[in-house]
C-alpha positions in Angstrom: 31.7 -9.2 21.2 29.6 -6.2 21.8 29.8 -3.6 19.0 31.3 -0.4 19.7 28.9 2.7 18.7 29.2 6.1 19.4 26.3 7.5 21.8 24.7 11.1 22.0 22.9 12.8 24.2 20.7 16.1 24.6 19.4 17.4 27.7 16.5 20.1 28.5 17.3 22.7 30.7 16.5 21.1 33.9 19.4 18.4 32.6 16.4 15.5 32.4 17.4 13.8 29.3 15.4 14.8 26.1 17.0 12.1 23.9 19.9 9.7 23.7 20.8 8.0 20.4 23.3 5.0 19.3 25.4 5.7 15.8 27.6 3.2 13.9 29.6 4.8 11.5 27.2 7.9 11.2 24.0 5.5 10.9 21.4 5.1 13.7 22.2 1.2 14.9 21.8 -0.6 17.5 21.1 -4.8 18.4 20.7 -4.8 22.0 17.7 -2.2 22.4 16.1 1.0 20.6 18.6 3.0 18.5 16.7 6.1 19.6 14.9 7.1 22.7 13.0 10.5 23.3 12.0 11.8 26.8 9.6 14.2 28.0 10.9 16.8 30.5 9.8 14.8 33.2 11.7 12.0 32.2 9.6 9.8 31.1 9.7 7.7 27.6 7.8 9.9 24.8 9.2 7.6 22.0 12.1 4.8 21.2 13.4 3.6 18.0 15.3 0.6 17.1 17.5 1.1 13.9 19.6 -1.1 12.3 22.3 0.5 10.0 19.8 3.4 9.5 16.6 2.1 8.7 14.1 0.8 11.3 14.0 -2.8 12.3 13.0 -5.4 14.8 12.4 -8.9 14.4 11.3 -9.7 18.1 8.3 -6.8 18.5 7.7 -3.3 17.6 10.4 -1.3 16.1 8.8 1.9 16.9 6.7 2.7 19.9 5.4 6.0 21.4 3.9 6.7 24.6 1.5 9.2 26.3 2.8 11.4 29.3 1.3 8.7 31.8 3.4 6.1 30.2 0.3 4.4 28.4 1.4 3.4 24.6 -0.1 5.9 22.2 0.8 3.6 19.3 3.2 0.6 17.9 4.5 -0.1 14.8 6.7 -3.1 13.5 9.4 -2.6 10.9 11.3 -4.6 8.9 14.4 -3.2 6.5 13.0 0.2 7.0 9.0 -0.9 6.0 6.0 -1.4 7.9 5.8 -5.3 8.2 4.7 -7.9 9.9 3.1 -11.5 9.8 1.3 -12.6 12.3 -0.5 -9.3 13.6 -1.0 -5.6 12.5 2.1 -3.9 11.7 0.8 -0.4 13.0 -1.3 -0.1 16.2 -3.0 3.4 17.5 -3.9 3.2 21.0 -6.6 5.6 22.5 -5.4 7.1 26.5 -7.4 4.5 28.2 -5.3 1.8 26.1 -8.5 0.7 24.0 -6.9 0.2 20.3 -8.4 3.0 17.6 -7.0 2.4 15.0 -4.8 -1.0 13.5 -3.2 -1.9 10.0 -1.7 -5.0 8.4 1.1 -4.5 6.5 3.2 -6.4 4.1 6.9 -5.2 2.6 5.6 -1.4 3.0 2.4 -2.2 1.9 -1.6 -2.9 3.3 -2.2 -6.6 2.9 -3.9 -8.8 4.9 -4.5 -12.3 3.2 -7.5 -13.6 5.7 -9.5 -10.1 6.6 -9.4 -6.3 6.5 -6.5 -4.8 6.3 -7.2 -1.4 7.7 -9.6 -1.0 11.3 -10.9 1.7 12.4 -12.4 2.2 16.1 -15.2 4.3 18.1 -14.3 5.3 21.2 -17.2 3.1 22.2 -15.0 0.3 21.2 -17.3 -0.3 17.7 -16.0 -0.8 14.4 -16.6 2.3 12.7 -14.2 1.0 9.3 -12.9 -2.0 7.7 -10.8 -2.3 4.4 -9.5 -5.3 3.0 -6.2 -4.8 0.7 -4.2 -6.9 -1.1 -0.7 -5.6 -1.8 -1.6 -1.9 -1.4 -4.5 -1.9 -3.0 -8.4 -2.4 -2.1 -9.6 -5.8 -2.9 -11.9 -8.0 -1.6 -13.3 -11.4 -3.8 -16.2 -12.6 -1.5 -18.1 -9.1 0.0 -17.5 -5.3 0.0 -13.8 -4.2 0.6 -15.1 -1.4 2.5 -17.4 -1.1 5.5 -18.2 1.9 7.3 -20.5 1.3 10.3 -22.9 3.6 12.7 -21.4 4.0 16.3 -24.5 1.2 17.3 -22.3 -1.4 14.8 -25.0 -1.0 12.1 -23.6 -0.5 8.7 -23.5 3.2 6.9 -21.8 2.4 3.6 -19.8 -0.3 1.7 -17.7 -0.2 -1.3 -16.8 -3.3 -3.2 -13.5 -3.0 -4.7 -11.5 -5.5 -6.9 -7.4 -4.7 -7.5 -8.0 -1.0 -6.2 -10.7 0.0 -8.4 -14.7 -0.2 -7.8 -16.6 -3.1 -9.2 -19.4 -5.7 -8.9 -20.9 -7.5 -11.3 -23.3 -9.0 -8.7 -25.1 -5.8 -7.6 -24.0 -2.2 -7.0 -20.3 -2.0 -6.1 -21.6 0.8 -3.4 -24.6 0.8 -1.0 -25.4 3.6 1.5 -27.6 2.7 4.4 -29.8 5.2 6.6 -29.7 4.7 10.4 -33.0 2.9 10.1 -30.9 0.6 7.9 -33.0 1.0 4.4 -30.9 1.8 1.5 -30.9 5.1 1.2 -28.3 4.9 -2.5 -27.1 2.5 -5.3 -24.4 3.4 -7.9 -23.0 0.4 -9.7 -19.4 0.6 -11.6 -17.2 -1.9 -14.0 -13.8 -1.8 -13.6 -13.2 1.8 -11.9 -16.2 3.8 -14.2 -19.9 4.1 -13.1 -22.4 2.6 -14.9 -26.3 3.1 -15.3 -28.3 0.6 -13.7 -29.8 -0.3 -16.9 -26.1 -1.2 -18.3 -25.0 -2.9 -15.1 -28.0 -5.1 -15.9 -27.0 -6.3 -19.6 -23.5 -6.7 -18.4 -24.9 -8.9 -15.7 -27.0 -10.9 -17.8 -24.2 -11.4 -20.3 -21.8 -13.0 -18.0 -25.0 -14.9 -16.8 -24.9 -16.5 -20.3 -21.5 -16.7 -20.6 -21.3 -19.0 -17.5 -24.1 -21.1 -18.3 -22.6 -22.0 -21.2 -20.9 -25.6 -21.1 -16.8 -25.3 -20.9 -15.5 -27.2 -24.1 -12.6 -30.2 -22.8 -9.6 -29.7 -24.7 -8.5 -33.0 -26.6 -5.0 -34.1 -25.5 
């Protein structure tokens, strides 16, 4: 049985439709399509919603959408229970006019996460990567390489940070690195857990854990 909702709508003063929304019991709701479309004058599609019980949600594609005034996507974004959420794609997609993505993020319960690659990317209008982040539950982190990549508009790198639970650290080498567009190294700063660090104390860190994991792991009698 379909639900019964009470339906609004505003015109412009030409009478083209400027929005149209879907209430149950004073909440924005709808199942069977966007809870809230917005029009330009000319009539076409600027934005649509689709809300259930006042929060944004979709389980079959992008809960929120807006458009350009040609009807080209200007960006998409996938909700769940009123957060930015999705599985098995970016949960927030930026579109440029010619529909060449600039900017995407993975999301997970309201928060950047990505469990197999950056979380956050960032686009030239050349189509080049220009940044990458990889986050884990909101926060930069990244076991294996920097967690953050900035690149030249040729693809070549310009900076990356190495981050660990949303705070700066490498024990490996310098937990930032700043290239030139010759790609030399142009600067080095090295940090432990959030603070900077002189390279001379990076060093003695590094060759403590060094010994530390040479060192043969004792087997526990049972």
């Amino acid at each position: 049985m379909k639900e019964k909702l009470d339906h609004k709508v505003e015109y412009y003063k030409s009478r083209q439709k400027k929005y149209e929304a879907w209430y149950k019991e004073g909440q924005l709701h709808r199942t069977d399509g966007p809870a809230y479309i917005e029009y330009y004058e000319d009539g076409q599609k600027d934005s649509e919603a689709w809300y259930k019980e006042g929060q944004l949600h979709r389980t079959d594609g992008p809960a929120y959408i807006e458009y350009y005034e040609d009807g080209q996507k200007d960006s998409e974004a996938w909700y769940k229970e009123g957060q930015l959420h999705r599985t098995d794609g970016p949960a927030y997609i930026r579109y440029d006019k010619d529909g060449q993505k600039g900017y995407e993020a993975w999301y997970k319960e309201g928060n950047y996460h990505s469990p197999d690659g950056p979380a956050i990317i960032s686009y030239y209008k050349n189509g080049q990567k220009w940044y990458e982040g990889w986050c884990k539950e909101g926060q930069e982190h990244r076991t294996d390489g920097p967690a953050i990549i900035w690149y030249y508009n040729n693809g070549q790198k310009e900076c990356e940070q190495w981050y660990q639970k949303g705070e700066l650290h490498c024990i490996d080498g310098p937990a930032i690195v700043k290239y030139d567009k010759n790609n030399q190294i142009c600067t080095e700063k090295y940090y432990f857990k959030g603070k900077e660090v002189s390279k001379e104390d990076f060093l003695i860190r590094k060759k403590i854990k060094q010994l530390i994991d040479s060192q043969p792991k004792k087997r526990i009698k049972l």
